[in-house]
Structure formats: C-alpha cells, structure tokens
C-alpha positions in Angstrom: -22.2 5.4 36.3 -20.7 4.3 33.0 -23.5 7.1 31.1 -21.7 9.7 32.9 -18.1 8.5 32.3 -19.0 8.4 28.5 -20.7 12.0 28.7 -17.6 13.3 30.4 -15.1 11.8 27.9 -17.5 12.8 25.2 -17.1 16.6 26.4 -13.5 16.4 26.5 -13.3 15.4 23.3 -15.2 18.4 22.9 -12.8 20.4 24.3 -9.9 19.0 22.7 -11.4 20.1 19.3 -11.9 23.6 20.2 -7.9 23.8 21.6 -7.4 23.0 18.2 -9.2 25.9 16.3 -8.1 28.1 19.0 -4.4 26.9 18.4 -4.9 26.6 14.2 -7.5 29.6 13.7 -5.2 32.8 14.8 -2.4 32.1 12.6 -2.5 34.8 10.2 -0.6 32.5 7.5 0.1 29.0 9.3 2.6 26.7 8.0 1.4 24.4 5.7 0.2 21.0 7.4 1.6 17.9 5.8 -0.7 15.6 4.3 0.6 12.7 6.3 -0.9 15.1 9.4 -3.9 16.0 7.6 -4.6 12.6 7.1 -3.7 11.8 10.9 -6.8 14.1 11.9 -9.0 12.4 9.2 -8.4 9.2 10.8 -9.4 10.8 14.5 -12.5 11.9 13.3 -13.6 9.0 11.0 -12.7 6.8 14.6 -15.2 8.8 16.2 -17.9 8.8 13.5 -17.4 5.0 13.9 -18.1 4.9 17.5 -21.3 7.4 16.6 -22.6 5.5 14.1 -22.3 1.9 16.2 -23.1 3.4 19.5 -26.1 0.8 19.1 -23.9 -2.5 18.5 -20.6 -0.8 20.4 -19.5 -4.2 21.6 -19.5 -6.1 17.9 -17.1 -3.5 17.3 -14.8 -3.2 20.1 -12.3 -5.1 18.6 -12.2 -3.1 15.3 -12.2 0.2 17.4 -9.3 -0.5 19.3 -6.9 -2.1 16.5 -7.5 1.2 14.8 -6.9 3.3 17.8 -3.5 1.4 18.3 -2.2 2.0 14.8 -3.4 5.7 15.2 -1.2 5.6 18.3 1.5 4.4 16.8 1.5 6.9 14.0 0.7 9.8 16.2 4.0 8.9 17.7 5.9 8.6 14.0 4.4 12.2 13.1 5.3 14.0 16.4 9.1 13.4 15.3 9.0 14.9 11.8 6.4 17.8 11.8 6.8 21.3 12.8 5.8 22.4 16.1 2.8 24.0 15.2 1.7 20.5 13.6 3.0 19.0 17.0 0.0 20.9 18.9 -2.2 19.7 16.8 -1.4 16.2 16.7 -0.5 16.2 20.6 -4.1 17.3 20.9 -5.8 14.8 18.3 -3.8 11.8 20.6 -5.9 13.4 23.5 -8.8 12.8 22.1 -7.8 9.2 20.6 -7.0 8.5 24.8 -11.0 10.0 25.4 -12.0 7.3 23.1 -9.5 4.6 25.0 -11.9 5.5 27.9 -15.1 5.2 26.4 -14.3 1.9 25.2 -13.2 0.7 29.2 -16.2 2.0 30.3 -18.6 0.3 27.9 -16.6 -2.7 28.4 -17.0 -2.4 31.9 -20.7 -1.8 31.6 -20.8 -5.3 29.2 -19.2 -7.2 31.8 
C-alpha cells in the first residue's frame, strides 16, 4: 500500500544520510566543501522539511515540490562536474535521496488518484 511505499522511501532516505557521515565523518582533515555544495545539501534537506511540514496538505503542494526537485536535479548535475571527488560522494548520495522523494511524491499521487 502507498503507507508502506512512503515508509520504505522514508528509510532510505535514512540510509542515504548515514552513507554520508560515514563517507564525511572519517576524514581526519577533509577537503574543504564548496559553498555552492554546502548549499546543494541545504536545499535537500529544506525539500524534505517541506514535505514534513505539509505532509497534511501534500497534494496543494505537489506542484511546488517537484519544480524544486527538478532545479535541484539539475544543479546536482552542474556540481558533480566541478567538485572534488570526495564532494562527488556526497552530492551523488544527496541526488539519492532527492530520487526517494521523486517516489514519495508518485506514490501519494497515486494514492490521490
């Protein structure tokens, strides 16, 4: 059902965000992330702070959701060809979790219709 499809993406994302501590956390001195990246990973997690805070009202703000997701997309795909590789993990990761969110929003929209 579409509660456990969400639940699922939901701990995915999850996971996604412990690969990156894991991956960021052991570096005894890691390169210095750019603030175009930093701001990349802002953006990921103020996208999923919007879906928490409209869980209620999800569909009046499907439209807004995936606009935002799209342009995070797209600039996901800018940063992976100008950051360092140990950026690249990190943004690679953070586009996993903007595709968990791609399937949260199918599956309410499949529940709303």
């Amino acid at each position: 059902t579409a509660i456990y499809s969400i639940i699922a993406s939901l701990e995915r994302i999850g996971d996604l965000y412990r690969q990156i501590c894991i991956h960021l956390a052991p570096l005894k001195e890691p390169k210095k992330v750019s603030p175009e990246s930093l701001r990349f990973f802002q953006d990921v997690n103020e996208l999923l702070e919007l879906l928490y805070h409209h869980r209620q009202t999800f569909t009046d703000i499907l439209y807004v959701l995936k606009n935002k997701r799209k342009s995070l997309t797209k600039t996901s795909l800018s940063l992976l060809e100008k950051t360092n590789s140990q950026e690249q993990v990190m943004l690679h990761l953070l586009s996993g979790i903007l595709k968990e969110l791609a399937e949260i929003e199918f599956t309410f929209l499949d529940a709303v219709l």
